[in-house]
Structure formats: C-alpha cells, structure tokens
PDB file with one MODEL, atoms N, CA, C and O in Angstrom:
MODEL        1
ATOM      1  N   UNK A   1      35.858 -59.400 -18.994  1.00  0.00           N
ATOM      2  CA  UNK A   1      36.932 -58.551 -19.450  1.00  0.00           C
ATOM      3  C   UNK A   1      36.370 -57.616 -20.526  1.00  0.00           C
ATOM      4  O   UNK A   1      35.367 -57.974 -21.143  1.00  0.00           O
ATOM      5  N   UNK A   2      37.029 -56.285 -20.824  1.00  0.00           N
ATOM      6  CA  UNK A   2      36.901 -55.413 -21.499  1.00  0.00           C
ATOM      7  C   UNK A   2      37.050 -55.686 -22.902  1.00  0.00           C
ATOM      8  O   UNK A   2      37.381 -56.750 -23.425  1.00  0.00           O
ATOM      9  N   UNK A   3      36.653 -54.176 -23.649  1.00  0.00           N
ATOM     10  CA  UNK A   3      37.438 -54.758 -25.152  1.00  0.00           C
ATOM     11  C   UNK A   3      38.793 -54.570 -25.328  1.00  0.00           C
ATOM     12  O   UNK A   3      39.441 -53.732 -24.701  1.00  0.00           O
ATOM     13  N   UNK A   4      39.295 -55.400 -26.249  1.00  0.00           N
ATOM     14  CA  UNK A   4      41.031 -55.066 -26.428  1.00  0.00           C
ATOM     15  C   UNK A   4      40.501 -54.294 -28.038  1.00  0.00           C
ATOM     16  O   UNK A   4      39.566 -54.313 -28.838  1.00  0.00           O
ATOM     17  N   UNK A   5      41.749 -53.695 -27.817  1.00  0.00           N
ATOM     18  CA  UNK A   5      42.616 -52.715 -28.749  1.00  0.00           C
ATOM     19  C   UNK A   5      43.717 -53.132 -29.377  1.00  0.00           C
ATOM     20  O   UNK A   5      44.888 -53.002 -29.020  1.00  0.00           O
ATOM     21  N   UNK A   6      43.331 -53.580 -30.220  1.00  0.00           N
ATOM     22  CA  UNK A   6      45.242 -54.004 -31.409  1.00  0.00           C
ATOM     23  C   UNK A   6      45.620 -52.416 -31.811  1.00  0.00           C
ATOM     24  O   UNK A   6      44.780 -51.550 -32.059  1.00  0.00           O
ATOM     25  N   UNK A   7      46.653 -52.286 -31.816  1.00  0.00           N
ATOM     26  CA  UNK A   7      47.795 -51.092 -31.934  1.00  0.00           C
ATOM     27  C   UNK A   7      48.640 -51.714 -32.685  1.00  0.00           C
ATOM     28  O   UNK A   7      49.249 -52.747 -32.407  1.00  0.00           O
ATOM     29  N   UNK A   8      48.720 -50.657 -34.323  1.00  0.00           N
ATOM     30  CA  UNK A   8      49.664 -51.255 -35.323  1.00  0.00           C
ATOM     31  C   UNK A   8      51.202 -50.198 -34.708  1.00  0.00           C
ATOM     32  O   UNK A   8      51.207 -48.972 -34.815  1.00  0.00           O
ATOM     33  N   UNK A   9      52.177 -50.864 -34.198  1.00  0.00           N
ATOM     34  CA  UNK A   9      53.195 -50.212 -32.830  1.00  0.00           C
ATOM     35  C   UNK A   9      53.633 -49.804 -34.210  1.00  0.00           C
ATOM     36  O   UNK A   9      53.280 -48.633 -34.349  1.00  0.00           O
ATOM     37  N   UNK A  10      54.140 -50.162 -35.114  1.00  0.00           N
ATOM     38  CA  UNK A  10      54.968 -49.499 -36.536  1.00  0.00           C
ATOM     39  C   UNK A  10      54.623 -48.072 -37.351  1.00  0.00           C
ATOM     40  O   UNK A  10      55.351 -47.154 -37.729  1.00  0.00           O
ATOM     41  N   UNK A  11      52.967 -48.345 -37.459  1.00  0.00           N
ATOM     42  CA  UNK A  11      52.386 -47.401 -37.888  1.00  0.00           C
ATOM     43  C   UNK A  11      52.395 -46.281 -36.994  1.00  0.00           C
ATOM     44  O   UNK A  11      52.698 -45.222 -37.545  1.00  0.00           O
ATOM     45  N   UNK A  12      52.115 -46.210 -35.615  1.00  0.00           N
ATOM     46  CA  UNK A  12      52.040 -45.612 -34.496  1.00  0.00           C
ATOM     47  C   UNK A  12      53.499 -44.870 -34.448  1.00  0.00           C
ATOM     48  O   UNK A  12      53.438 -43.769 -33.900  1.00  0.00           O
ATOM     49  N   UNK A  13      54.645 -45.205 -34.856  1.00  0.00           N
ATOM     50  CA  UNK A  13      55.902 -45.109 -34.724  1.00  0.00           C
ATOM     51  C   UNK A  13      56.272 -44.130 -35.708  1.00  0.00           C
ATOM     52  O   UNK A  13      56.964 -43.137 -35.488  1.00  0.00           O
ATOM     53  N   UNK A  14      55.828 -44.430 -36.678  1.00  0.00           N
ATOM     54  CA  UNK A  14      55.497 -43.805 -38.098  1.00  0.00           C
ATOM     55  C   UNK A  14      54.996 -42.457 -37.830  1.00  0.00           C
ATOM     56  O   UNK A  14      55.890 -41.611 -37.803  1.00  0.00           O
ATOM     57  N   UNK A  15      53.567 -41.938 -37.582  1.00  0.00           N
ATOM     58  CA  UNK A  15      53.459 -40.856 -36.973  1.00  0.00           C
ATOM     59  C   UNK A  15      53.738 -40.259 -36.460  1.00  0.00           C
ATOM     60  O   UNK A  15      53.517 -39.119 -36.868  1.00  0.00           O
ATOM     61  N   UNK A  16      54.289 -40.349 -35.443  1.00  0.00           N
ATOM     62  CA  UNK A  16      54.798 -40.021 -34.031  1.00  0.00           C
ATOM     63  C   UNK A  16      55.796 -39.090 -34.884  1.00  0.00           C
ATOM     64  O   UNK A  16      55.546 -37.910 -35.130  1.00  0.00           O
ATOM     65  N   UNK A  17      57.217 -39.913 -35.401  1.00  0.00           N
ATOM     66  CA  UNK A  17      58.089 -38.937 -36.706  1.00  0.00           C
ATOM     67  C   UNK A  17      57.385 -38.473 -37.257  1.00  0.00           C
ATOM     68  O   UNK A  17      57.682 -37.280 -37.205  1.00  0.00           O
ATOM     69  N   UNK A  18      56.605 -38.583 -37.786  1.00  0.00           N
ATOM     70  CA  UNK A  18      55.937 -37.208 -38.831  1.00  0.00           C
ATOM     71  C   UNK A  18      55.624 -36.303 -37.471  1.00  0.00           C
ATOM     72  O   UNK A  18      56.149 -35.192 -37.531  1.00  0.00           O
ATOM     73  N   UNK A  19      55.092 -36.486 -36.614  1.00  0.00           N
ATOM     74  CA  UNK A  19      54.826 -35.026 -35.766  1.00  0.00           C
ATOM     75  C   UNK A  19      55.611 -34.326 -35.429  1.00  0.00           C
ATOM     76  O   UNK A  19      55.612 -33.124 -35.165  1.00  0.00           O
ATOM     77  N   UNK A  20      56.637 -35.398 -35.424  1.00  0.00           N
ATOM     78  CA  UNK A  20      57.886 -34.418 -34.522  1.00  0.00           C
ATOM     79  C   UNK A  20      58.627 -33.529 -35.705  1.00  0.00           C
ATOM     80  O   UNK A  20      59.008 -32.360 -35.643  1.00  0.00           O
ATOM     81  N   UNK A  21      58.704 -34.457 -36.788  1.00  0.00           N
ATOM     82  CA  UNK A  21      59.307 -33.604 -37.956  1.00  0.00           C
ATOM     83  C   UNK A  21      58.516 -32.254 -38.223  1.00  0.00           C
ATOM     84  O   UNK A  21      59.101 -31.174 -38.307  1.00  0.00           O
ATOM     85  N   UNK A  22      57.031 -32.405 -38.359  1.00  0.00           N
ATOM     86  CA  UNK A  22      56.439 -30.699 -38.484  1.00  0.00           C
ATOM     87  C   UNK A  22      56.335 -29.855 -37.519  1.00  0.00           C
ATOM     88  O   UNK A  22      56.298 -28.626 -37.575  1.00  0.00           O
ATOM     89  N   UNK A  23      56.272 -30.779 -36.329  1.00  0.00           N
ATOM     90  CA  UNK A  23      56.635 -29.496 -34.855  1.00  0.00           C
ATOM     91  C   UNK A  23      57.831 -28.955 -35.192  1.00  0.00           C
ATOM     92  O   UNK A  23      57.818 -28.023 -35.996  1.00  0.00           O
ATOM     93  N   UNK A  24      59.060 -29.411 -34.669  1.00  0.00           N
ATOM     94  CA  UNK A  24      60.603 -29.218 -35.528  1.00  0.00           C
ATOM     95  C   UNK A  24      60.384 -28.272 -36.645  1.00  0.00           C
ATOM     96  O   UNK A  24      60.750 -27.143 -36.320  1.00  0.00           O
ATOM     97  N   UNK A  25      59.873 -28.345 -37.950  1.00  0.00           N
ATOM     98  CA  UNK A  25      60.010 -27.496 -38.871  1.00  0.00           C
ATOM     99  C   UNK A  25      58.890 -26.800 -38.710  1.00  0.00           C
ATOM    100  O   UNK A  25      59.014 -25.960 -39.601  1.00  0.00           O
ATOM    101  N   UNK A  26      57.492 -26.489 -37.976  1.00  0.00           N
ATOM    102  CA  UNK A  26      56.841 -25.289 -37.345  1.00  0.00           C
ATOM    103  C   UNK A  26      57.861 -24.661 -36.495  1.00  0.00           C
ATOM    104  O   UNK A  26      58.170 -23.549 -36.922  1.00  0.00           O
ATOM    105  N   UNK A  27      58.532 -25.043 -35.345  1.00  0.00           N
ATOM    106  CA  UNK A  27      59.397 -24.055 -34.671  1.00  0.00           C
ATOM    107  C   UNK A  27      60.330 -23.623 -35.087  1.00  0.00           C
ATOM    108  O   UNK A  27      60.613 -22.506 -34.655  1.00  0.00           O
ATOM    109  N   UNK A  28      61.091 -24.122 -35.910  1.00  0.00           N
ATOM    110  CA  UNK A  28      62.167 -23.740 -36.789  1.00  0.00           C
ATOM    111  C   UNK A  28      61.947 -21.994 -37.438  1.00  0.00           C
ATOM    112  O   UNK A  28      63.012 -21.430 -37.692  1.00  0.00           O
ATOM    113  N   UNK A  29      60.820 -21.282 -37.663  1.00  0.00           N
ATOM    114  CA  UNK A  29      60.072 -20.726 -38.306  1.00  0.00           C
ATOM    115  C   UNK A  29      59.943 -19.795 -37.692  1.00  0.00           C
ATOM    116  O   UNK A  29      59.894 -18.782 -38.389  1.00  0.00           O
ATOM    117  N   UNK A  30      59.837 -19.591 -36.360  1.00  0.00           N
ATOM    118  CA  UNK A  30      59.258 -19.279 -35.249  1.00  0.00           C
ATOM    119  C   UNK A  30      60.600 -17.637 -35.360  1.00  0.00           C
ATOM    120  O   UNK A  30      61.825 -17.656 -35.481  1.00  0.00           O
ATOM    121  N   UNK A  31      59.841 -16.707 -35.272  1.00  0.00           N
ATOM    122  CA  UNK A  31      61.123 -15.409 -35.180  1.00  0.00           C
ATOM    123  C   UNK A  31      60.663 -14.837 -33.910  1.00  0.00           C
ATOM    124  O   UNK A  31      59.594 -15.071 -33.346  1.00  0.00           O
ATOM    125  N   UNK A  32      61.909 -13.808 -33.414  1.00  0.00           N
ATOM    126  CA  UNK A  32      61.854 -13.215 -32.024  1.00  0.00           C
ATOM    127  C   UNK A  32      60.270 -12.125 -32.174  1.00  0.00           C
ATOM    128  O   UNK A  32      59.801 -11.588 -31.170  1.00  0.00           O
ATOM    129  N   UNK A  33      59.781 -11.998 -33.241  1.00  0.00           N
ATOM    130  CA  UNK A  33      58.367 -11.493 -33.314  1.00  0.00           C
ATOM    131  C   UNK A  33      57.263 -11.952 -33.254  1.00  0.00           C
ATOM    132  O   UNK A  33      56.260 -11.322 -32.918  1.00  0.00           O
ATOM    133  N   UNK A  34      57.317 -13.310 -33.628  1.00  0.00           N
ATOM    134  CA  UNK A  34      56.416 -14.217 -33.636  1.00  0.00           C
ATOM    135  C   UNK A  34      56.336 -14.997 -32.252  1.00  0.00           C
ATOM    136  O   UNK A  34      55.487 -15.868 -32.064  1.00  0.00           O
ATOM    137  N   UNK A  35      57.211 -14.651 -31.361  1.00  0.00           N
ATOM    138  CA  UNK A  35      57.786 -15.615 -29.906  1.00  0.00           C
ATOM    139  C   UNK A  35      57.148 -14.301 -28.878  1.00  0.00           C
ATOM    140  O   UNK A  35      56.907 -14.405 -27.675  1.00  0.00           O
ATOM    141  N   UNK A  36      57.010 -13.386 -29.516  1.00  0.00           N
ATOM    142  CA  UNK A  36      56.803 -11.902 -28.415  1.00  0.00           C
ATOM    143  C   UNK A  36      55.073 -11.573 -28.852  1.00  0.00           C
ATOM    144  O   UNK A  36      54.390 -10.783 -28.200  1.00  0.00           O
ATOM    145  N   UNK A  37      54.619 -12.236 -29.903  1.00  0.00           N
ATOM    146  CA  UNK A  37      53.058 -12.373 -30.022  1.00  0.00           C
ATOM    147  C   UNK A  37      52.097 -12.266 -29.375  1.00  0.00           C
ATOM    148  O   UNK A  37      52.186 -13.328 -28.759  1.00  0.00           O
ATOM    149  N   UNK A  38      51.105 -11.751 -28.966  1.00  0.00           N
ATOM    150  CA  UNK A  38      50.304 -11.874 -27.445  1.00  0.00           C
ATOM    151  C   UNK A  38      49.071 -12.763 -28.549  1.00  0.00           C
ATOM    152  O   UNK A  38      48.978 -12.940 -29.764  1.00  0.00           O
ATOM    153  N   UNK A  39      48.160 -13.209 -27.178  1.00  0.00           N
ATOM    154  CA  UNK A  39      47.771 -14.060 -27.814  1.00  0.00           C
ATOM    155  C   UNK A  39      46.694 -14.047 -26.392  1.00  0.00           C
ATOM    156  O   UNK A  39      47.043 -13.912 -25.219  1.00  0.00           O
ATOM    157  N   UNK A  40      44.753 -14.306 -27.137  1.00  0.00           N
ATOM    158  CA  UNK A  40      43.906 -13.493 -26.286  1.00  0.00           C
ATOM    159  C   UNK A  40      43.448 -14.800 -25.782  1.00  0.00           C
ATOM    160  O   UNK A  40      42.714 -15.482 -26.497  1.00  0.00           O
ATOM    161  N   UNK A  41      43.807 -15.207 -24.637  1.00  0.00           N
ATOM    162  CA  UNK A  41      43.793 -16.635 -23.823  1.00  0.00           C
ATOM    163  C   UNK A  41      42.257 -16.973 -22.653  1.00  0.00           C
ATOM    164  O   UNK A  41      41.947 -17.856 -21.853  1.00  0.00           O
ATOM    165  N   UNK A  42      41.583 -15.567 -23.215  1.00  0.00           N
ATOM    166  CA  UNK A  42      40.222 -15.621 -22.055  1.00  0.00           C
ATOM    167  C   UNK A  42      39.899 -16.770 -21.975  1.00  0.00           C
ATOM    168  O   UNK A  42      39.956 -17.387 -20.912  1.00  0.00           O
ATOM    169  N   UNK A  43      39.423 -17.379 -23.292  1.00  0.00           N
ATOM    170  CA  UNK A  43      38.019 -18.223 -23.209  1.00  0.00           C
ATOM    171  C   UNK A  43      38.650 -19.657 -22.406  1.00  0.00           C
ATOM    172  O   UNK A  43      37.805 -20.494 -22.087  1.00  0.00           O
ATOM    173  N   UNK A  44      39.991 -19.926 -22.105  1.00  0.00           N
ATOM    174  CA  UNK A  44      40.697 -20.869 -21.466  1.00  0.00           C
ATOM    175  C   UNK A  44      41.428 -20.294 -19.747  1.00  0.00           C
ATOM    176  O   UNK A  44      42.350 -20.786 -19.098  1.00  0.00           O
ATOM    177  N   UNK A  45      40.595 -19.160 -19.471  1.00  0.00           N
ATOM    178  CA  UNK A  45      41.484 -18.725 -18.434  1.00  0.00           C
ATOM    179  C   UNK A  45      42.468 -18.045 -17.980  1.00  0.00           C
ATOM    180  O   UNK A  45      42.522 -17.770 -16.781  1.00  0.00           O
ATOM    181  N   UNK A  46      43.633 -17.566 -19.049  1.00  0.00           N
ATOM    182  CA  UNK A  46      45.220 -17.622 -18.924  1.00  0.00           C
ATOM    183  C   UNK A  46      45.181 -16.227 -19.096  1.00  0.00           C
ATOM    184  O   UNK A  46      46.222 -15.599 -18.899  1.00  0.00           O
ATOM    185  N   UNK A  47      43.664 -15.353 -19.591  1.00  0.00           N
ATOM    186  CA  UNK A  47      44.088 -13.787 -20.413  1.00  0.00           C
ATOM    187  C   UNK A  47      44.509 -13.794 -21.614  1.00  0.00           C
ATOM    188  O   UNK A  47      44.171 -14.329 -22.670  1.00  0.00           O
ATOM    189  N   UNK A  48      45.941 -12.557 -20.982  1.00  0.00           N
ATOM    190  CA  UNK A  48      46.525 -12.409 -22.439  1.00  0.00           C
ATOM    191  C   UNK A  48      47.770 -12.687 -21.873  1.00  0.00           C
ATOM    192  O   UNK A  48      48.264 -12.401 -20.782  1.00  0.00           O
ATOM    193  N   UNK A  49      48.381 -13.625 -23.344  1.00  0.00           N
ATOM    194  CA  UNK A  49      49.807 -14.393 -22.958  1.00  0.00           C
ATOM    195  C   UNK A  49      50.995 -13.982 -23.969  1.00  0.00           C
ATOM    196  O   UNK A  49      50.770 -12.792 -24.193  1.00  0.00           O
ATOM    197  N   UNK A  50      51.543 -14.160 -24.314  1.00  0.00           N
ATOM    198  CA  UNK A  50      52.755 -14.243 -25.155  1.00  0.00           C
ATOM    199  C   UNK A  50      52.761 -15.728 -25.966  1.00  0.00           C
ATOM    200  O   UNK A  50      52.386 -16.706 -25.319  1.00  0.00           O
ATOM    201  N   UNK A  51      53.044 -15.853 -26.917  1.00  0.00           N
ATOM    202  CA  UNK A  51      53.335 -17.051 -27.677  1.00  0.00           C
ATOM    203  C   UNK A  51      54.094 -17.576 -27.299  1.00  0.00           C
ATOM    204  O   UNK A  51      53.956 -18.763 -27.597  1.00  0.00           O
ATOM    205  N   UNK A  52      55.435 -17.291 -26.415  1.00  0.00           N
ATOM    206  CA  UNK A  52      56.727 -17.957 -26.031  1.00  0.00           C
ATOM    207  C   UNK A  52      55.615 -18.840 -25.257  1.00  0.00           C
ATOM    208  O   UNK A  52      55.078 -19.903 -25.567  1.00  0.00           O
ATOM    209  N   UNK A  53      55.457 -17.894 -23.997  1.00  0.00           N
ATOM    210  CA  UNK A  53      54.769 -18.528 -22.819  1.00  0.00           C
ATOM    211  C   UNK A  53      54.248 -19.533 -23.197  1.00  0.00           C
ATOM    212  O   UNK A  53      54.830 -20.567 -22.868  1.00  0.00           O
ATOM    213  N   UNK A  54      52.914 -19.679 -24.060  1.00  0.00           N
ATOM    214  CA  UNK A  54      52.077 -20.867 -24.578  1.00  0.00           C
ATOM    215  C   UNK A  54      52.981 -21.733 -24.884  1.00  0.00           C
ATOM    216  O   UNK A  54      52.750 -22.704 -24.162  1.00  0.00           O
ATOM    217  N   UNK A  55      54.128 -22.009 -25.716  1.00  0.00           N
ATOM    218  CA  UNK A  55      54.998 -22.634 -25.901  1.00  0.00           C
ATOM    219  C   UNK A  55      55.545 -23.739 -24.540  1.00  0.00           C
ATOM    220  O   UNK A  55      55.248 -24.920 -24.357  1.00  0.00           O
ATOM    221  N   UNK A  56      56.245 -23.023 -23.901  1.00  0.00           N
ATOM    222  CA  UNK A  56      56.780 -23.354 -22.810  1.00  0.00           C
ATOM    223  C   UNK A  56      55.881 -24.156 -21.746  1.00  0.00           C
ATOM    224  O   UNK A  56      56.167 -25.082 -20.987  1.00  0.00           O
ATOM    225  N   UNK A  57      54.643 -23.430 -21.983  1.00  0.00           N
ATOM    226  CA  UNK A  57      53.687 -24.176 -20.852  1.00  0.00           C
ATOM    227  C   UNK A  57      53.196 -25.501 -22.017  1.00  0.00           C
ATOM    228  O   UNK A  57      52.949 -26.524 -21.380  1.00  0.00           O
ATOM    229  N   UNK A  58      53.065 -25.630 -23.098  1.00  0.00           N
ATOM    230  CA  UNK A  58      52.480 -26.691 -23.805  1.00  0.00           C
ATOM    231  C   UNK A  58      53.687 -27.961 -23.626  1.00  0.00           C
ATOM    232  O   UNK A  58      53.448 -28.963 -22.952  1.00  0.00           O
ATOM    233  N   UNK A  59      55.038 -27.738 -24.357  1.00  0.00           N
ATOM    234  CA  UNK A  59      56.002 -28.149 -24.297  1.00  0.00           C
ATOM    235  C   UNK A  59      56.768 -28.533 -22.815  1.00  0.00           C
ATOM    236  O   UNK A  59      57.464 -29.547 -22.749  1.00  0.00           O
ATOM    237  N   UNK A  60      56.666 -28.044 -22.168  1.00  0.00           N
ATOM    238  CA  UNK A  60      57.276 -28.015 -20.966  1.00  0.00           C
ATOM    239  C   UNK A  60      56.385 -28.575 -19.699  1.00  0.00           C
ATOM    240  O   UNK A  60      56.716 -29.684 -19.283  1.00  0.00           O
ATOM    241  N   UNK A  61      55.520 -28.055 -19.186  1.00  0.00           N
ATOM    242  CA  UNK A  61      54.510 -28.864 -18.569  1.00  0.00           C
ATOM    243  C   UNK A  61      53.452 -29.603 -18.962  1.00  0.00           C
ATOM    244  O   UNK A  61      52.839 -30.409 -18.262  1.00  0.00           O
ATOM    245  N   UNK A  62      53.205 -29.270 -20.300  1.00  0.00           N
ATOM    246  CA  UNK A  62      52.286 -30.681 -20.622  1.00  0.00           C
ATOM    247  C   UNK A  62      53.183 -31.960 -20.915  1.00  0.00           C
ATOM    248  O   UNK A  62      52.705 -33.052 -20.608  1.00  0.00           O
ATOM    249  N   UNK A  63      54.221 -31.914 -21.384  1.00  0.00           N
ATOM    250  CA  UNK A  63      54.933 -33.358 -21.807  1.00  0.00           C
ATOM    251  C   UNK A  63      55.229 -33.965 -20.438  1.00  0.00           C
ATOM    252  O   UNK A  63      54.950 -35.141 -20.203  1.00  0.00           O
ATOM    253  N   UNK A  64      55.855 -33.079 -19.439  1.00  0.00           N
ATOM    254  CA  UNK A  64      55.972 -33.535 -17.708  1.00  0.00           C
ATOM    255  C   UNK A  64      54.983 -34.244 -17.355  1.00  0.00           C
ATOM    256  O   UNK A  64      55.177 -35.402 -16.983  1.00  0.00           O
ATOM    257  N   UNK A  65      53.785 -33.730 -17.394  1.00  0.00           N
ATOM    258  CA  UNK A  65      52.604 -33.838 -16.807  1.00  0.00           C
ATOM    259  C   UNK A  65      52.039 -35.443 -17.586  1.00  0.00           C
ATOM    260  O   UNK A  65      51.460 -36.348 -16.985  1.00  0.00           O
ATOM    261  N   UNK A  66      52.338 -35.430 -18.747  1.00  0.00           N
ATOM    262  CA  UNK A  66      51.716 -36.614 -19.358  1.00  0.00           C
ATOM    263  C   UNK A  66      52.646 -38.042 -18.639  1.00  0.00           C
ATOM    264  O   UNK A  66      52.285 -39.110 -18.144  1.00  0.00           O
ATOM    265  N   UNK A  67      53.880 -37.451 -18.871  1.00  0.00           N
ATOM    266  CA  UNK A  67      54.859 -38.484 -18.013  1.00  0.00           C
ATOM    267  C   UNK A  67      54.501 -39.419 -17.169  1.00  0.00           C
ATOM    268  O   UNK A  67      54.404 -40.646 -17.131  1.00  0.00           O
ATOM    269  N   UNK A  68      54.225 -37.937 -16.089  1.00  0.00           N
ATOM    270  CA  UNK A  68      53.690 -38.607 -14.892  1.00  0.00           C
ATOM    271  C   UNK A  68      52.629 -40.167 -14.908  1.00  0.00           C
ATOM    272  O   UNK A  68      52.660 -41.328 -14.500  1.00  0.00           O
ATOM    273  N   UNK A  69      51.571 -39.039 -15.831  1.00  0.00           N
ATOM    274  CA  UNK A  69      50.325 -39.932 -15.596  1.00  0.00           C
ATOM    275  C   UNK A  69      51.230 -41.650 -16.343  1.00  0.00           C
ATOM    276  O   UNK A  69      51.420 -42.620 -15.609  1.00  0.00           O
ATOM    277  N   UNK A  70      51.565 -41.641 -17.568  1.00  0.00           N
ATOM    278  CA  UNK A  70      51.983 -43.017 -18.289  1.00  0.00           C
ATOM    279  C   UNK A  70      52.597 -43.838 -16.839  1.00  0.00           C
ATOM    280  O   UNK A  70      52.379 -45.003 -16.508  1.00  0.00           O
ATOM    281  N   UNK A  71      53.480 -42.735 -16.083  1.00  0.00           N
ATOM    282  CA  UNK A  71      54.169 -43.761 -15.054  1.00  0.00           C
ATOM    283  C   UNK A  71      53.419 -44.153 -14.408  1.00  0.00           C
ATOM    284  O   UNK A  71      53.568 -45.344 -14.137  1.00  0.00           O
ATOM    285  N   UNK A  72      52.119 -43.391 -13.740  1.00  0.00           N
ATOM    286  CA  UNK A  72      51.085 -43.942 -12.736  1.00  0.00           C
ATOM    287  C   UNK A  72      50.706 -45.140 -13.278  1.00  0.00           C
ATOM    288  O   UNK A  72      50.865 -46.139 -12.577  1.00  0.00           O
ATOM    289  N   UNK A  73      50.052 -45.306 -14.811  1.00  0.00           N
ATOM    290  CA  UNK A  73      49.662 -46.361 -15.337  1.00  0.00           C
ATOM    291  C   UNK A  73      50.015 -47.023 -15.345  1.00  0.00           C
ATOM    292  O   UNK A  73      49.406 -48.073 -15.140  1.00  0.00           O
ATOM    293  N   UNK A  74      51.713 -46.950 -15.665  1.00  0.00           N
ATOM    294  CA  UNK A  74      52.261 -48.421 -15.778  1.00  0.00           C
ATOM    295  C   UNK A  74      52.447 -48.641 -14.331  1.00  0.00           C
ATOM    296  O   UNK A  74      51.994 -49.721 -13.950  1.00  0.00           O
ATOM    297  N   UNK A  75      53.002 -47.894 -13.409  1.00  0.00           N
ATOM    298  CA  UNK A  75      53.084 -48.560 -11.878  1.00  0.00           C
ATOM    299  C   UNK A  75      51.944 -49.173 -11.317  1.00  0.00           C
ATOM    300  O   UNK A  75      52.066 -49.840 -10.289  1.00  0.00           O
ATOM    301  N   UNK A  76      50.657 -49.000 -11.966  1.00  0.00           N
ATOM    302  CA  UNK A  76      49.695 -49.816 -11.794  1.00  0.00           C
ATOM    303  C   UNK A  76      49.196 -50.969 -12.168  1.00  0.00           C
ATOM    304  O   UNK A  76      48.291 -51.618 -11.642  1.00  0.00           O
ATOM    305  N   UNK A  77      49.962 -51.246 -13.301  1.00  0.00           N
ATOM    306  CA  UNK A  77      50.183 -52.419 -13.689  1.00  0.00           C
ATOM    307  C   UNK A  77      50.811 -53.510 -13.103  1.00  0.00           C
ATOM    308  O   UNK A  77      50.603 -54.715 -13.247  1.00  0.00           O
ATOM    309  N   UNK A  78      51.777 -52.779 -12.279  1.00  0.00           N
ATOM    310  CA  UNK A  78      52.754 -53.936 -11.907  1.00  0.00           C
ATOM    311  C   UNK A  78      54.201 -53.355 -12.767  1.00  0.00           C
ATOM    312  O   UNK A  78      55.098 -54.177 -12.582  1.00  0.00           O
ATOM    313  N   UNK A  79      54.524 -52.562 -13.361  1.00  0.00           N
ATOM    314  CA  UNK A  79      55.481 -52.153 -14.282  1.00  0.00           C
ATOM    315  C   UNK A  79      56.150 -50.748 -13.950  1.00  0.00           C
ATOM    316  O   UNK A  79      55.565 -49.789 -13.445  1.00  0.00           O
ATOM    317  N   UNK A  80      57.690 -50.816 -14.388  1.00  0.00           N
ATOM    318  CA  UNK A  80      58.092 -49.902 -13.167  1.00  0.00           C
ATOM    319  C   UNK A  80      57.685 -48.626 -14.056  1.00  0.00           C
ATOM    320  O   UNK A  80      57.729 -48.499 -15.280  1.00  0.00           O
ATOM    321  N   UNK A  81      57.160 -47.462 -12.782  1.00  0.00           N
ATOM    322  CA  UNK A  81      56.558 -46.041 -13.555  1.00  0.00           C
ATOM    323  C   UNK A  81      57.537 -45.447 -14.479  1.00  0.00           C
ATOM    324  O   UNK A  81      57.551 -45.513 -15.708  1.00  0.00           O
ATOM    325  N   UNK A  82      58.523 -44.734 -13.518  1.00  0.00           N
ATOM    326  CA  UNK A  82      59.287 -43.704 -13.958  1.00  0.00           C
ATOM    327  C   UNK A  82      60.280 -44.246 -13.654  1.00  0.00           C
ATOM    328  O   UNK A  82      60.578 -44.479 -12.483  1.00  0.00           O
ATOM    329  N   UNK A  83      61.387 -44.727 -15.215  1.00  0.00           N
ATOM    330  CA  UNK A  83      62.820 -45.378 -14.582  1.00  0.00           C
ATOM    331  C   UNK A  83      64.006 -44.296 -13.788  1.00  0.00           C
ATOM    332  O   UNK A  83      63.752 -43.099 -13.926  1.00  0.00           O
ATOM    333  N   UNK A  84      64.867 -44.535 -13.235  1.00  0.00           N
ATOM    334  CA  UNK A  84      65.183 -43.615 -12.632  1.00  0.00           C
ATOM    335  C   UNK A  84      66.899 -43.848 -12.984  1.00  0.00           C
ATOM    336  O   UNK A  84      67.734 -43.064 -12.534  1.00  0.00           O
TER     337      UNK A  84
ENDMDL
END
C-alpha cells in the first residue's frame, strides 16, 4: 500500500472560507470597466479575451469540470459520483 495523507478536515474548512470570502470581496470590486478589460491570453492559447470571459470560463467551467472528475473518483471508489 501507498502513503496515507492525514487531512486536518477543520483546518481545510477554515480556508476554503477564507477563499471564498476574498473571491466574494475581489468580485465585489469588479466595475462594468474592469469586466470589459481585454486581457493578452497568447501565451495560454485563448488570444485576446475580455475579463468577463476569463471569469466565466474559470468560474463556470472549471468548477463543472472539477465536479466531474471528484465524481469519477469517488464512483471509483465504490461511492456514489454525482448525487442526483
């Protein structure tokens, strides 16, 4: 067997609120000028984007996308993926 990993779940819990609290008060911030921003996306592919856009694709399909995978994991476990 592999190595295990202890995970302090409290501390972990702990963070998690702090991120969400400075994402939350970073977007809070956020004006219809700062949302219409272009933003020079070469060196990743994308061009040139808009700040909304980046937004939407970070927020919106990356949180989907991570979903997924946690459900694959746990359905591989034996544990149900995605409750429905």
């Amino acid at each position: 067997m592999g190595p295990r990993v202890s995970v302090d779940l409290s501390a972990l819990k702990s963070y998690a609120a702090d991120v969400y609290a400075a994402t939350d008060a970073y977007l809070a911030t956020l004006t219809d000028a700062d949302l219409d921003r272009e933003l020079d996306l070469d060196a990743v592919g994308f061009g040139t984007r808009k700040l909304d856009w980046m937004l939407n694709l970070l927020l919106l399909n990356h949180v989907g996308t991570e979903t997924g995978e946690i459900a694959v994991l746990k359905g591989i476990q034996g544990a149900k993926g995605y409750p429905l």
